[in-house]
C-alpha positions in Angstrom: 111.9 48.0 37.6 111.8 50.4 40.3 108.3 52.2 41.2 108.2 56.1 40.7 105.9 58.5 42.7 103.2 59.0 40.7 102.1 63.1 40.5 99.9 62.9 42.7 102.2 62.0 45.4 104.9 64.2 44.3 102.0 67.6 44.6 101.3 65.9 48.0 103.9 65.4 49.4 105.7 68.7 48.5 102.7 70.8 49.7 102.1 68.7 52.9 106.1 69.1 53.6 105.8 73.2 52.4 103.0 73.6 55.2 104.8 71.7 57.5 107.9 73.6 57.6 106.0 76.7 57.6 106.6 78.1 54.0 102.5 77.7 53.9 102.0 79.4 57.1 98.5 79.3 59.3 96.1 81.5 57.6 97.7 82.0 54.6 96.3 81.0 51.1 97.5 78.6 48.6 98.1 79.7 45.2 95.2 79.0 43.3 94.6 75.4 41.1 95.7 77.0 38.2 98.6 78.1 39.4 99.9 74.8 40.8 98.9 73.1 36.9 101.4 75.6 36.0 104.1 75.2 38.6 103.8 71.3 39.1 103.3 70.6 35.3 99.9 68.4 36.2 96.4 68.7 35.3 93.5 69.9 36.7 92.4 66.8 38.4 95.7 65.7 39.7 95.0 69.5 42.2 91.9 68.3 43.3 92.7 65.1 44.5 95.5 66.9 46.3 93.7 69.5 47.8 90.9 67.1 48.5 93.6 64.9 50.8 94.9 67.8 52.0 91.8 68.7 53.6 91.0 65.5 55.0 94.2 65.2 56.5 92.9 68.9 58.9 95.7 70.5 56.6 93.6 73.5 54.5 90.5 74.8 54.4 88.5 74.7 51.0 85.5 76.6 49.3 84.1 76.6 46.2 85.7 79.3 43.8 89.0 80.4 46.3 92.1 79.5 46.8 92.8 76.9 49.7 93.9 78.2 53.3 95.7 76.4 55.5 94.7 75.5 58.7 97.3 73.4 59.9 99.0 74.5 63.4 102.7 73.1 64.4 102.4 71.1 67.6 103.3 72.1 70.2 102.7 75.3 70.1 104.9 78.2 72.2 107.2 75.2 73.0 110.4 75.7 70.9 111.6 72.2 71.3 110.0 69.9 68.4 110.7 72.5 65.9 114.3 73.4 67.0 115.0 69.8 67.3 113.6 68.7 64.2 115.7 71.2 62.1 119.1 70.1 64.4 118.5 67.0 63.3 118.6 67.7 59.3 121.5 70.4 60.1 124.2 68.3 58.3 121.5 67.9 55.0 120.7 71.7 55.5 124.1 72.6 55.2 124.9 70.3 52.3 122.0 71.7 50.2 123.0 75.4 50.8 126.3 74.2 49.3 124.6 72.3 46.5 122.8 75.9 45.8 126.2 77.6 46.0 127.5 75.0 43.2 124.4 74.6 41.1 122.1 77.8 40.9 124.4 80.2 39.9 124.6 78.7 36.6 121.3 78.3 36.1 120.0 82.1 37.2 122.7 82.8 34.7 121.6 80.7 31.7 117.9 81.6 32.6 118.9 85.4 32.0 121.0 85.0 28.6 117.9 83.2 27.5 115.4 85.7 28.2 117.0 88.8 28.2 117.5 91.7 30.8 114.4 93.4 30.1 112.5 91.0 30.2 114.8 89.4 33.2 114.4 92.2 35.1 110.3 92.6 34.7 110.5 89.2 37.0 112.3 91.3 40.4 109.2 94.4 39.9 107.2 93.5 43.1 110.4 92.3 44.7 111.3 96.1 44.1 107.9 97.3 46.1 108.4 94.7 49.1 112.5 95.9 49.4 111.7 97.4 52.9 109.0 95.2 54.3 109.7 92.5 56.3 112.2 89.6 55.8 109.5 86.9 55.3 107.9 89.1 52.8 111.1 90.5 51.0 111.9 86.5 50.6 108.7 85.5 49.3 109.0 88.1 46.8 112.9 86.7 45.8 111.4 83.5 45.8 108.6 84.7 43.8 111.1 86.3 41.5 113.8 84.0 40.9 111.5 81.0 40.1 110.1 83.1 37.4 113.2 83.4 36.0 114.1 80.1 35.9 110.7 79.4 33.9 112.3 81.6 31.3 115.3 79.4 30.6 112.5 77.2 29.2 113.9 74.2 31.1 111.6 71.6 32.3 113.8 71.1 35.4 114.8 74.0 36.4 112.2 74.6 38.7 111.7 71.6 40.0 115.2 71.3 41.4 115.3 74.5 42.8 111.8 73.9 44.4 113.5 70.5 46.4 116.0 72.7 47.4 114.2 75.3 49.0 112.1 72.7 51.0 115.5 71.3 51.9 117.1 74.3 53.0 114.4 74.9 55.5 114.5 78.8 55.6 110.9 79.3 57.1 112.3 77.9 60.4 114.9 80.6 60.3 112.4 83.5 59.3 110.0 82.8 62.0 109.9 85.9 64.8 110.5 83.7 67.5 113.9 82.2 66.3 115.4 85.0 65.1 118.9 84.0 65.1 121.7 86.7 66.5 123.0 87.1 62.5 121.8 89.5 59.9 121.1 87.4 56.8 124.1 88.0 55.4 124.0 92.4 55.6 127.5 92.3 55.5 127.4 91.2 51.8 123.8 93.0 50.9 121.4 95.5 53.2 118.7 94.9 49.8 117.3 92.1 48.3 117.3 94.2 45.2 121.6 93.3 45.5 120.1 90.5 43.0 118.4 92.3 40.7 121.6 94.3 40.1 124.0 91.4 39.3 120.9 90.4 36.8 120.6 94.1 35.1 124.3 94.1 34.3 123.5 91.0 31.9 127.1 89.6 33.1 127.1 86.2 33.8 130.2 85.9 35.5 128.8 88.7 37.6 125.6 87.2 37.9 127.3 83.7 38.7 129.9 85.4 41.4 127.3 87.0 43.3 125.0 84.4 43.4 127.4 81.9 44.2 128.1 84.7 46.9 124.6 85.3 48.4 124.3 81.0 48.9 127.8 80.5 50.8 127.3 83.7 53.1 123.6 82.3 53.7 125.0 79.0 54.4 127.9 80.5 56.5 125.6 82.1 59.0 123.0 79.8 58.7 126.0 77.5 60.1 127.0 80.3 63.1 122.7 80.0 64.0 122.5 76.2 64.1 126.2 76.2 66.3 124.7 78.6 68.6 121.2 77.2 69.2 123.5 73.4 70.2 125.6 75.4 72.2 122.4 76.7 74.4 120.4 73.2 74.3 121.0 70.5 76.1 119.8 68.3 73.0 122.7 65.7 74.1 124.3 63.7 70.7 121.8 64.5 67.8 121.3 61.3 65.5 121.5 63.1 61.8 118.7 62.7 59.1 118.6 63.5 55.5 116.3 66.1 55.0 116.4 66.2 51.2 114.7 64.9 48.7 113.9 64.9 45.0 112.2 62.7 41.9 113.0 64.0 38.3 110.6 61.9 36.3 107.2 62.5 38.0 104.4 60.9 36.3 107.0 58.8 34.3 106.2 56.0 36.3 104.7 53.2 33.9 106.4 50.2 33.9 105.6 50.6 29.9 107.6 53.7 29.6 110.4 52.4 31.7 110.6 49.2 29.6 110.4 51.1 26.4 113.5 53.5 27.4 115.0 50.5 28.4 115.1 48.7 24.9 116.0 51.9 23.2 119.2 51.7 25.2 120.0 48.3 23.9 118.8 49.1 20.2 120.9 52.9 20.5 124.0 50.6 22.1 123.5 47.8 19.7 122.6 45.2 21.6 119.8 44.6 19.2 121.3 45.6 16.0 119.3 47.6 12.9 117.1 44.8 10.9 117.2 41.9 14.0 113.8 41.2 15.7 113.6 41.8 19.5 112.9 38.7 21.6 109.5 37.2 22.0 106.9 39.2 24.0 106.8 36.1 26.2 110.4 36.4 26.4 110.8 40.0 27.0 107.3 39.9 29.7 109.4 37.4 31.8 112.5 39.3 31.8 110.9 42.6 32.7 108.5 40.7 35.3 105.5 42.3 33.1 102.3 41.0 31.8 102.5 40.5 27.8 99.9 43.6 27.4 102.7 46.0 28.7 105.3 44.7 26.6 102.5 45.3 23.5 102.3 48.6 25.0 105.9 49.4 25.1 106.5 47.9 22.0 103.8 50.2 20.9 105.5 53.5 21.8 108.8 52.3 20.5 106.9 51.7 17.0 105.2 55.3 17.2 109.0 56.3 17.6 110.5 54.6 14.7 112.7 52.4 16.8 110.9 49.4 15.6 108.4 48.0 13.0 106.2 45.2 14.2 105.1 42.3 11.8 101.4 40.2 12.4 104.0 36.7 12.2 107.4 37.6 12.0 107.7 39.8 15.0 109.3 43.2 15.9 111.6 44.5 13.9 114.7 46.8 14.4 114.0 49.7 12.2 116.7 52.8 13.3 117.1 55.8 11.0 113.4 56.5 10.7 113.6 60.5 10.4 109.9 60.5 9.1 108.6 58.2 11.7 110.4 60.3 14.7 108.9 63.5 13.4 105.6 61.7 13.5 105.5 60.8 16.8 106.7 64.4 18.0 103.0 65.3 17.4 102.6 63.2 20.1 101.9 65.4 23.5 103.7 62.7 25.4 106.3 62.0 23.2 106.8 65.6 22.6 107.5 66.0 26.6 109.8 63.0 27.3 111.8 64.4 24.7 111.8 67.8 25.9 112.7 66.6 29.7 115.8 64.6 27.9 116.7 67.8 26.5 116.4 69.5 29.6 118.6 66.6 31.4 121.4 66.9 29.2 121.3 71.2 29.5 121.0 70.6 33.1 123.7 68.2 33.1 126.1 70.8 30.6 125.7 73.3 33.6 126.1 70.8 36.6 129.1 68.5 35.6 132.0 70.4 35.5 131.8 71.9 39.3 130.8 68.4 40.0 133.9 66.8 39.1 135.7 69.6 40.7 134.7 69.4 43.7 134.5 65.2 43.6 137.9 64.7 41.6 140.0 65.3 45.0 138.3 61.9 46.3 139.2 59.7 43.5 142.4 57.8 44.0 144.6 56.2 41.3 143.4 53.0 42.2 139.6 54.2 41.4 140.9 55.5 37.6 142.2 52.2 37.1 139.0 50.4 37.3 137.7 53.6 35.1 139.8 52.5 32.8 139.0 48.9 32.9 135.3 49.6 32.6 135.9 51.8 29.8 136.9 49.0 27.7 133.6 47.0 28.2 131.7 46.0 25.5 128.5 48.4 25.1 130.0 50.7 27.8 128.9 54.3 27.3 132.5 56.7 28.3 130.5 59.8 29.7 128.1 57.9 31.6 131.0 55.7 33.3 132.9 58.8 34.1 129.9 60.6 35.6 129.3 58.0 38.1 132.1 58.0 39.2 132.1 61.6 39.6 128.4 61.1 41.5 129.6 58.5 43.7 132.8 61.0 45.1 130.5 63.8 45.5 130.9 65.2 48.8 127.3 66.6 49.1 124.5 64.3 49.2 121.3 66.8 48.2 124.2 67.0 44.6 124.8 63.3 44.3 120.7 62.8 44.8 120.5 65.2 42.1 122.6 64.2 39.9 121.4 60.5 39.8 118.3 61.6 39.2 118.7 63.2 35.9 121.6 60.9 35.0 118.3 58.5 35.4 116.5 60.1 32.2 119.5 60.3 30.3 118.8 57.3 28.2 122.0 56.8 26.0 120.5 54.6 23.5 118.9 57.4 22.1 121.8 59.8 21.7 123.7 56.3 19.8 120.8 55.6 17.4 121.8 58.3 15.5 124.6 56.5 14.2 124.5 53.0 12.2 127.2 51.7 14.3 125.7 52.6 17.5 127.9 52.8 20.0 130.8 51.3 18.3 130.6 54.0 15.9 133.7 56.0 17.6 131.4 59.1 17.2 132.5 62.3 18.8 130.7 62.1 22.1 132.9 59.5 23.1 135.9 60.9 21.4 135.5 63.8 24.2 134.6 61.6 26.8 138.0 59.8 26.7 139.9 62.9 25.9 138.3 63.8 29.2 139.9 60.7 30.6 143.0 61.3 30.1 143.3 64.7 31.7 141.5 62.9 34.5 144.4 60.1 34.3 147.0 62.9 33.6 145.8 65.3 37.2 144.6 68.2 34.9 140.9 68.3 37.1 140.1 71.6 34.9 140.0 70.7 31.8 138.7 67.2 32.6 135.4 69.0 33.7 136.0 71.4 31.1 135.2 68.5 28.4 132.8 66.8 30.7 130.4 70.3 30.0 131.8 69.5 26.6 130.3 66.3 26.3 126.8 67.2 27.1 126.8 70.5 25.4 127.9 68.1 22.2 124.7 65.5 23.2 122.3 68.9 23.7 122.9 69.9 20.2 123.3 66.9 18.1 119.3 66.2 19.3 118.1 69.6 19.7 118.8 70.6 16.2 117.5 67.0 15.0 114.7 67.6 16.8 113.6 71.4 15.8 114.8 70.4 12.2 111.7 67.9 12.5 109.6 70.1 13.8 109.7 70.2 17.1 110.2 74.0 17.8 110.3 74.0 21.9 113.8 72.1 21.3 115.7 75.1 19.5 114.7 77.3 23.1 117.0 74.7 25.1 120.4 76.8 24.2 123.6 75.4 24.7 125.3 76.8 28.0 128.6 78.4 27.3 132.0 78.4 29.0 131.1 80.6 32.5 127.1 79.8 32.0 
């Protein structure tokens, strides 16, 4: 089982890498603890140790009652070099993510609006409408501000978390900083106003909002390109050796080795590997497998109890028990329960708005030869038909910062839960996979469109069928996760 940062090291390491880069600048103030609870999902405690590190590490400056400040200075200081150099040598992974932004943001600014509303859309861009005219650090603090604000609205728990890697990734305090300014005007020739957003947003369009958006990331990525040409052009820097400058974990805090193995045996019970009314194997059995004491496998079992996956007996064992409605709604009362489902909801909305212009954009790199072992795989016993299809799509994605992405959420997509709500399981012919290899066949048949049209399809289908299980049980936060339509 593979190890997961744990929160801590996810707050640490993306506000050591924001005051590195300069989005924290020298001086400035963190927000305050209760504001990073609220923007990190963690708790109170989780900050402290954080800012506690932080300031051992000479990085902020801390007093009882105030927000931190930073005190961190770039070395080197008045010499150009380090910084320029380290930014040349992420300039392929800069480029890629403003690309991934160009494919993947629209989408969601758009959903975010249709969710909340234009009114209350449009409250989100007020300050950014008082710092139009100030200057360009300021005015993009302020869209930052704004735009993360209304991706909280959408109600999605990923949302911001993807756009927040992205940001760090695209590296836009080096190109804000006076003494770089690059010869290029942000992108003036398509908008003189930051409030250019706020318009698309206030027609409540979301093919409007979508096409200038979209618009916005290419023509920041296009002269964002011209800068990084120019500065090579001027530096003898000699060949650069690229590094990937992007990262991102969707499942922080989901670390436990309990949690992992209990998502892990809901995939075999959803797929039918262990059918309704068997027994799963031994703890002893089940601790070797998973490399685990017994007392995780207890606790693991546990959770899938709580769940209604399973009933355990003092002598006989641990019994399959699917098609537990009363059980399920139980455990929803559970805060943690109540969040991993919330976060799977989230994945497969996510995944509605992020599949089809992946498999348009990957389709072009998958040869006839690739679709025939598709098709092979397809045939496997307990194979799941969107899951094979998306990693192909994944693995033929010409963007890293997307594919990174993408394997992430595909990560908390267990597919065992989706299948437990049939008796059959996976064998069940149920419609998820009746798209999924309707999907195939425009794939096999070159129709790319309408293959990612039913590849949206599929997760839009996943999205409801547990979303309205869920809020049916009781779990009202599901029925805010809304199914993305055709253009967002």
């Amino acid at each position: 089982m593979e190890r997961k940062k744990t929160l801590h090291d996810y707050l640490y390491e993306n506000l050591k890498e924001q005051i590195q880069t300069g989005y924290y600048k020298y001086g400035e103030a963190l927000p305050s603890m209760n504001q990073l609870c609220e923007t990190y999902h963690v708790g109170i405690r989780t900050v402290r140790d954080v800012l506690s590190d932080l300031r051992e590490q000479g990085m902020i400056r801390t007093e009882e009652r105030r927000p931190a400040v930073i005190v961190y200075r770039k070395t080197g200081e008045g010499d150009l070099v380090p910084d320029i150099l380290a930014v040349l040598q992420r300039k392929d992974s800069i480029l890629a993510v403003y690309k991934t932004m160009e494919q993947l943001m629209p989408g969601m600014f758009a959903l975010s609006v249709r969710v909340c509303g234009v009114e209350t859309a449009m409250d989100h861009f007020k300050q950014l409408k008082k710092d139009r005219r100030k200057a360009v650090r300021v005015r993009w603090k302020s869209s930052s501000n704004a735009l993360y604000h209304l991706l909280d609205a959408s109600h999605n728990l990923l949302f911001r978390d993807i756009f927040t890697s992205l940001e760090i990734g695209s590296r836009i305090p080096f190109f804000l900083e006076p003494e770089y300014t690059p010869p290029f005007s942000f992108c003036c020739g398509e908008y003189d106003d930051p409030m250019w957003m706020a318009e698309a947003v206030s027609s409540g369009d979301t093919r409007v909002i979508r096409e200038r958006f979209a618009c916005m990331y290419r023509s920041l990525g296009h002269d964002i390109k011209r800068y990084l040409d120019w500065i090579e052009s001027r530096i003898a820097t000699g060949d650069i050796e690229q590094r990937n400058g992007y990262s991102w974990n969707s499942e922080q805090g989901h670390d436990h080795f309990y949690i992992q193995i209990a998502r892990d045996l809901i995939d075999r019970i959803g797929l039918g590997i262990y059918k309704n009314g068997s027994f799963l194997p031994p703890e002893a059995v089940l601790a070797q497998e998973y490399g685990v004491s017994t007392a995780t496998i207890r606790r693991s079992i546990s959770m899938l109890n709580r769940l209604g996956f399973c009933h355990t007996y003092n002598v006989k064992g641990t019994q399959v028990t699917l098609f537990n409605d009363q059980a399920t709604f139980q455990s929803m009362k559970n805060r943690i329960h109540k969040k991993d489902t919330l976060l799977y909801l989230s994945g497969l909305q996510f995944m509605a708005l992020a599949s089809a212009p992946a498999a348009l954009l990957a389709v072009p790199y998958i040869g006839r030869d690739e679709i025939g072992r598709m098709e092979e795989e397809l045939t496997r016993p307990y194979a799941v038909p969107l899951s094979i299809l998306m990693h192909h799509i994944i693995e033929n994605l010409p963007l890293e910062p997307y594919q990174i992405i993408l394997r992430q959420v595909s990560g908390i997509l267990r597919w065992g839960y989706y299948y437990s709500f049939y008796q059959d399981g996976i064998r069940a012919g149920n419609e998820l996979n009746q798209i999924s290899y309707e999907a195939f066949r425009r794939l096999q048949a070159g129709n790319t469109e309408e293959f990612a049209r039913l590849l949206s399809r599929c997760y839009c289908h996943a999205l409801e069928l547990v979303r309205d299980f869920m809020a049916a049980g009781g779990l009202s936060e599901a029925a805010l996760l809304v199914t993305p339509s055709a253009d967002g």
